[in-house]
C-alpha positions as CSV (number, residue, x, y, z in Angstrom):
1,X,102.9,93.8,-53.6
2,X,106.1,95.0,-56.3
3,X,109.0,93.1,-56.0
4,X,112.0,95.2,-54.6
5,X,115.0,95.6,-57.2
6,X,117.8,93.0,-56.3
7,X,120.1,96.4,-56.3
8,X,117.7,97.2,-53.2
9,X,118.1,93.7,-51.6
10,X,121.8,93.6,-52.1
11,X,122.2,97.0,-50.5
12,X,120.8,95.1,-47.0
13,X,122.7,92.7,-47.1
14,X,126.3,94.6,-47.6
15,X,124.8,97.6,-45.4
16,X,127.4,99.1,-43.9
17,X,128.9,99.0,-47.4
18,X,126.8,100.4,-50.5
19,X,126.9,99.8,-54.0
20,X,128.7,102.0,-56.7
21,X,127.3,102.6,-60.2
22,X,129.0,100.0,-61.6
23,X,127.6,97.4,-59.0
24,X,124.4,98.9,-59.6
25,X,124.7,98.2,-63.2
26,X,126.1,94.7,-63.0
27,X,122.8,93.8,-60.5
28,X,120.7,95.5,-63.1
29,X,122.3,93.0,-65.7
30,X,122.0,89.9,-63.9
31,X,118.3,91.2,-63.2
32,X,117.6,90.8,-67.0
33,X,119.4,87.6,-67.7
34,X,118.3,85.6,-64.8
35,X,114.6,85.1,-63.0
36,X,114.1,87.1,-59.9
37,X,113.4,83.8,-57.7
38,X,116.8,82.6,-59.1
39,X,119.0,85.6,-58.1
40,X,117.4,85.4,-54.5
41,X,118.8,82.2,-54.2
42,X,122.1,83.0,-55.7
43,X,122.5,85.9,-53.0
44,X,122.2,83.6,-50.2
45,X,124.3,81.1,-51.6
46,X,126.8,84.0,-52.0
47,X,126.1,85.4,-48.6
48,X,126.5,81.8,-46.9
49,X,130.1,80.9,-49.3
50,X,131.5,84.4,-49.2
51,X,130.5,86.6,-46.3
52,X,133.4,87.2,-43.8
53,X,133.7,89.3,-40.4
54,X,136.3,90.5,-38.4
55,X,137.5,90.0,-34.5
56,X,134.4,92.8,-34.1
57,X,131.6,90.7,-35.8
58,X,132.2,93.3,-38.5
59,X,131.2,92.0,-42.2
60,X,134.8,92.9,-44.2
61,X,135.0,94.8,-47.3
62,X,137.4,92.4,-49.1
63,X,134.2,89.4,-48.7
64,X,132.0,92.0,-49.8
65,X,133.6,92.8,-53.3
66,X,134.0,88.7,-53.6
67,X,130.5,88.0,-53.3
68,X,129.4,91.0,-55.5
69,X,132.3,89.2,-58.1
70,X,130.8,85.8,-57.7
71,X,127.0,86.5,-57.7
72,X,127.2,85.9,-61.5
73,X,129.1,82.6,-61.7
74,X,126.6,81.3,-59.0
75,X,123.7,82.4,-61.4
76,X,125.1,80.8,-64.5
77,X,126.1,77.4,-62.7
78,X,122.7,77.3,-60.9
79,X,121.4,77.4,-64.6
80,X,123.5,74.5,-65.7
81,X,122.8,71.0,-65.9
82,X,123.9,68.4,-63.3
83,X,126.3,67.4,-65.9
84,X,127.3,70.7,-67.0
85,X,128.1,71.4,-63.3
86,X,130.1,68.7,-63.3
87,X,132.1,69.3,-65.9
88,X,132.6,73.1,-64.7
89,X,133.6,71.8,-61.0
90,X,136.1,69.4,-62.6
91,X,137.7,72.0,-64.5
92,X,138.0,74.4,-61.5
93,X,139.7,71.8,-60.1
94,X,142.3,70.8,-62.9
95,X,143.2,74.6,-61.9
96,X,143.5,74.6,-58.0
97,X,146.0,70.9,-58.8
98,X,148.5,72.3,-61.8
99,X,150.7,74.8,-62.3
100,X,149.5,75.4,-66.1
101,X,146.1,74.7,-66.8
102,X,143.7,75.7,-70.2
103,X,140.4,75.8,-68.8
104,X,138.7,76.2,-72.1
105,X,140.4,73.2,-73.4
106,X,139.8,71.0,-70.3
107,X,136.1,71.9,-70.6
108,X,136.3,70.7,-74.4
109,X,137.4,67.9,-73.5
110,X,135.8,66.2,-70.9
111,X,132.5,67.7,-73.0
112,X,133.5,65.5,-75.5
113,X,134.7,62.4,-73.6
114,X,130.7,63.2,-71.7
115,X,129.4,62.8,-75.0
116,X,131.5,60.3,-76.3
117,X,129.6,58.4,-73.2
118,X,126.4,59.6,-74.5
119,X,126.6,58.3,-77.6
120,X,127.4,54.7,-76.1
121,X,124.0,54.8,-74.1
122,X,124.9,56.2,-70.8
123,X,122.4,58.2,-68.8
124,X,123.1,61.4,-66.3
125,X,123.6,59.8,-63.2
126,X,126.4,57.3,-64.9
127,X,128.2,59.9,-66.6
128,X,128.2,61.8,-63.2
129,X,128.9,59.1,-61.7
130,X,131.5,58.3,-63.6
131,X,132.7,62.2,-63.7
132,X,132.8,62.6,-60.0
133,X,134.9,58.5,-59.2
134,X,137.4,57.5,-62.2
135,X,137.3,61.0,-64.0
136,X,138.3,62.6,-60.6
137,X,140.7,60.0,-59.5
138,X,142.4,60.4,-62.8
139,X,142.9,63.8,-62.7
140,X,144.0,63.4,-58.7
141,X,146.5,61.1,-59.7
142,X,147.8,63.0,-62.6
143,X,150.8,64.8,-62.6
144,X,150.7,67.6,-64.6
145,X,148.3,69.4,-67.8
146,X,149.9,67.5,-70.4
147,X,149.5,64.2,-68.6
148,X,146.1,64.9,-67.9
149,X,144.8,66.0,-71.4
150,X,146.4,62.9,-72.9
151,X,145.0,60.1,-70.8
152,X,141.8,62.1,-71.5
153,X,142.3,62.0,-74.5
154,X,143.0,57.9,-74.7
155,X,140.0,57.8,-72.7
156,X,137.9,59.0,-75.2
157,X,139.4,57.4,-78.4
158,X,138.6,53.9,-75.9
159,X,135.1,54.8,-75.6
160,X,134.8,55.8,-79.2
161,X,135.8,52.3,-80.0
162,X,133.6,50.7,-77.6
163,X,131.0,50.1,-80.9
164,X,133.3,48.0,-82.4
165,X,134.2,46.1,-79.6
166,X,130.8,45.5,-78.6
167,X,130.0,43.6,-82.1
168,X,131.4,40.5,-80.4
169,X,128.7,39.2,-78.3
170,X,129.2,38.1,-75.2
171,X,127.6,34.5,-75.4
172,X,125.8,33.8,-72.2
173,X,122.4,32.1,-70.6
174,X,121.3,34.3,-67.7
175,X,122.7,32.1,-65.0
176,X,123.2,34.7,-62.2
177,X,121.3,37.3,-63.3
178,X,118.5,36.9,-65.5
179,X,118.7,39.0,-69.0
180,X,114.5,39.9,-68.1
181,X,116.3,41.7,-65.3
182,X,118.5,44.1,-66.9
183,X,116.3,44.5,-70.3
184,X,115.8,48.2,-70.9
185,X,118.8,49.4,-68.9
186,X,121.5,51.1,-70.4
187,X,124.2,49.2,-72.3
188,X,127.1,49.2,-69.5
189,X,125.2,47.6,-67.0
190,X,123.7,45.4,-69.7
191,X,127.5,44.8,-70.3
192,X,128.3,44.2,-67.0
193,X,125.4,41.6,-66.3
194,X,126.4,39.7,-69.3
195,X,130.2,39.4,-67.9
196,X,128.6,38.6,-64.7
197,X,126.9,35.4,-66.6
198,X,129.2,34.9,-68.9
199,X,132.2,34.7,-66.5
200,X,130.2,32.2,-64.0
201,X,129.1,29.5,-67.0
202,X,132.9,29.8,-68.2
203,X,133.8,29.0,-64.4
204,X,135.8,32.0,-63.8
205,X,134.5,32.7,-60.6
206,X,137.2,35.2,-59.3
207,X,136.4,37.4,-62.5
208,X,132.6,36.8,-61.2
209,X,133.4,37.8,-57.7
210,X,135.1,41.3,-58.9
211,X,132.1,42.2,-61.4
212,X,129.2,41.4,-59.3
213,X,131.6,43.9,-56.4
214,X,131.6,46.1,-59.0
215,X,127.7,46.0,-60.0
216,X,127.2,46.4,-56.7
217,X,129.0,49.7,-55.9
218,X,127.8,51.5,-58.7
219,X,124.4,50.5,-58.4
220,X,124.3,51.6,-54.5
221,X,126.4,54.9,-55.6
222,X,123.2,55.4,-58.3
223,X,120.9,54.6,-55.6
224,X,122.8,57.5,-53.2
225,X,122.5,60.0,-55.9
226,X,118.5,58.9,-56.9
227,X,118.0,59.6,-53.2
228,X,119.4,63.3,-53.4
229,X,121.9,62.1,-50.4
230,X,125.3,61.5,-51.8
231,X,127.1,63.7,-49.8
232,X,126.6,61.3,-47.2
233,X,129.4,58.4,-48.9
234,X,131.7,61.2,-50.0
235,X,134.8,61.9,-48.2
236,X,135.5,65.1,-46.4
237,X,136.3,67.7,-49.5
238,X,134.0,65.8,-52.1
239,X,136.4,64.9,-54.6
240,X,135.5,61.3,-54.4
241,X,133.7,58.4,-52.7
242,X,134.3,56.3,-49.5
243,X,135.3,52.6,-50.1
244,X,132.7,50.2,-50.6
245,X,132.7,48.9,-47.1
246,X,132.3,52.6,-45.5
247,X,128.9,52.9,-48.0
248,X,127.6,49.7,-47.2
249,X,128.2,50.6,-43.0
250,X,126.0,54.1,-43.7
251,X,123.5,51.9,-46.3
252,X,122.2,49.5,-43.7
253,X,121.3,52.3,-41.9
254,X,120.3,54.7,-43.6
255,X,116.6,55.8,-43.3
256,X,116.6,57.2,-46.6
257,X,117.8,55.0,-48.7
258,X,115.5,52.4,-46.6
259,X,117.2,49.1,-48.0
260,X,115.0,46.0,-47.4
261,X,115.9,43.4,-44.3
262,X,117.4,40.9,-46.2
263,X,119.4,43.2,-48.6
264,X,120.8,44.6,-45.4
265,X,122.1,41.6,-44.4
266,X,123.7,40.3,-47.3
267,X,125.8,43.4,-49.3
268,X,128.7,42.6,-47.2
269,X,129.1,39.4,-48.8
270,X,129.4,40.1,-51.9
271,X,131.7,42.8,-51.4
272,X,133.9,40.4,-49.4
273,X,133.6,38.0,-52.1
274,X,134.8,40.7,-54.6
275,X,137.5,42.3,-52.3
276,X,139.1,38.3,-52.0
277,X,139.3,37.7,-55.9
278,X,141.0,40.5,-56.2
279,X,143.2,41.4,-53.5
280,X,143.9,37.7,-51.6
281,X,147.1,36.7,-52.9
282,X,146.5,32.7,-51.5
283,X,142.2,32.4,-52.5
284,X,140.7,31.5,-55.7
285,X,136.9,31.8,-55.7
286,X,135.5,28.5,-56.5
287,X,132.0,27.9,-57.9
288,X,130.8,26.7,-54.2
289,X,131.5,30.3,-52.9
290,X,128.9,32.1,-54.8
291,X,126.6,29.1,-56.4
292,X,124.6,29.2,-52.9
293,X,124.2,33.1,-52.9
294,X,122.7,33.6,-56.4
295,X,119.5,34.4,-55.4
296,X,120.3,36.7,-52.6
297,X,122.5,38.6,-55.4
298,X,119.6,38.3,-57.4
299,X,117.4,40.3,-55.0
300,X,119.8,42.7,-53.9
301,X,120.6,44.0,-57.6
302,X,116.7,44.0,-58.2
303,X,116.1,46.0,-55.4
304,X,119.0,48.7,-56.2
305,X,118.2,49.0,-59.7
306,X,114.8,50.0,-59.2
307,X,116.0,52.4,-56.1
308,X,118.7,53.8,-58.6
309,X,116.6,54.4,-61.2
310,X,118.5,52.2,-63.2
311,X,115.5,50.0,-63.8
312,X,112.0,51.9,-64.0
């Protein structure tokens, strides 16, 4: 059976409303640039963001002409990397936040602070990790275009630098974790195992305490993207994700993510630990507090590197 022409399809959907030569011609162009299974998603997509009615039931003219206006921005984001999404939602967003924005710049730029990444070893799912937590926050909590661009800017000249810093090597013996453990993974959570180490055998336990927090949440943020359910530990307009504790309530839970009994148990406690180095004005971790729970840390990071995809 021959496919119908998306100019056909499109007519359906908009019916009472038809399409003029030029819409004709704009569906005729899309036809040629983009695969016929792709544009029949993008027209529900657009039907689903865009379609309005009125107090009648009525489908309204105005969401009409938006969805004929967007159908090609859906098709050439659907064709984008995860990445390349990213960074297109994050500049869409620098837009809705200042007054003055240069789009084309701000996609320049965090292309090359994502490659600056890159080039120090990070994967996808850290840089969109990274893209959707501290890239976000810092634009949310910038106040204007020029302050944005420049701490951007800083941002990247740090990472740059990151080889240079990295020549010093960070002498430890595999005390918490073991280095067989995080062998083959990429260099910032090779980096942040060696502080985890490192920071134990030079008994600085409350700098231990905050790391092995932080290992954790990105490991179980990793493990909520790997899964294809991070929605679930994002708050209510996606910009960023819940606190640690709200993702550890929906992780021992969750069905998906299918944690083990014993990991399930024991992620609160080291997200205590980490939360009470660094935000309990009177407490100083001592080696006692964690020495006893090595081993459970030891499991739980196991298990969440291989369900991140961290660890293959």
């Amino acid at each position: 059976m021959a496919r119908r022409k998306i100019a056909t399809i499109v007519s359906e959907k908009i019916h009472p409303f038809s399409l003029n030569e030029k819409g004709k011609a704009g569906l005729a162009k899309l036809e040629a640039q983009y695969s016929y299974d792709l544009l029949l998603e993008c027209i529900n997509i657009g039907i689903s963001r865009y379609f309005k009615y009125d107090g009648n039931g009525e489908l309204t003219q105005d969401s009409v002409n938006l969805f004929l206006d967007k159908l090609g921005g859906i098709a050439h984001n659907k064709m984008q990397t995860p990445v390349d999404q990213e960074i297109s939602h994050l500049s869409n967003r620098g837009k809705t936040l200042f007054s003055y924005w240069d789009k084309n710049k701000a996609c320049r730029i965090i292309t090359e602070y994502v490659n600056a990444l890159r080039s120090q070893g990070w994967d996808d799912s850290a840089i969109i990790n990274d893209l959707r937590g501290d890239t976000t926050t810092l634009m949310n909590n910038s106040k204007h275009w020029t302050e944005w661009h420049t701490r951007m800017e800083g941002w990247i000249k740090d990472v740059k630098s990151w080889n240079v810093e990295d020549t010093i090597t960070i002498e430890q013996s595999g005390s918490v974790l073991p280095d067989d453990l995080y062998y083959g993974t990429s260099s910032n959570f090779q980096s942040l195992c060696r502080q985890i180490n490192a920071s134990y055998e030079s008994n600085l336990y409350d700098c231990t305490a905050v790391i092995m927090r932080r290992l954790l949440e990105c490991l179980l943020v990793l493990s909520y993207q790997k899964t294809n359910i991070e929605k679930q530990i994002m708050n209510k307009d996606g910009s960023h994700h819940v606190p640690l504790d709200t993702i550890i309530k929906d992780a021992v839970q969750n069905t998906t993510l299918a944690l083990s009994a014993n990991t399930k148990k024991d992620l609160a406690l080291f997200k205590d630990l980490g939360n009470y180095s660094a935000h309990k004005i009177w407490y100083n971790c001592t080696q006692q507090d964690i020495k006893p729970h090595i081993l459970k840390y030891r499991v739980i990071i196991e298990e969440l590197m291989y369900k991140s995809g961290v660890k293959n």
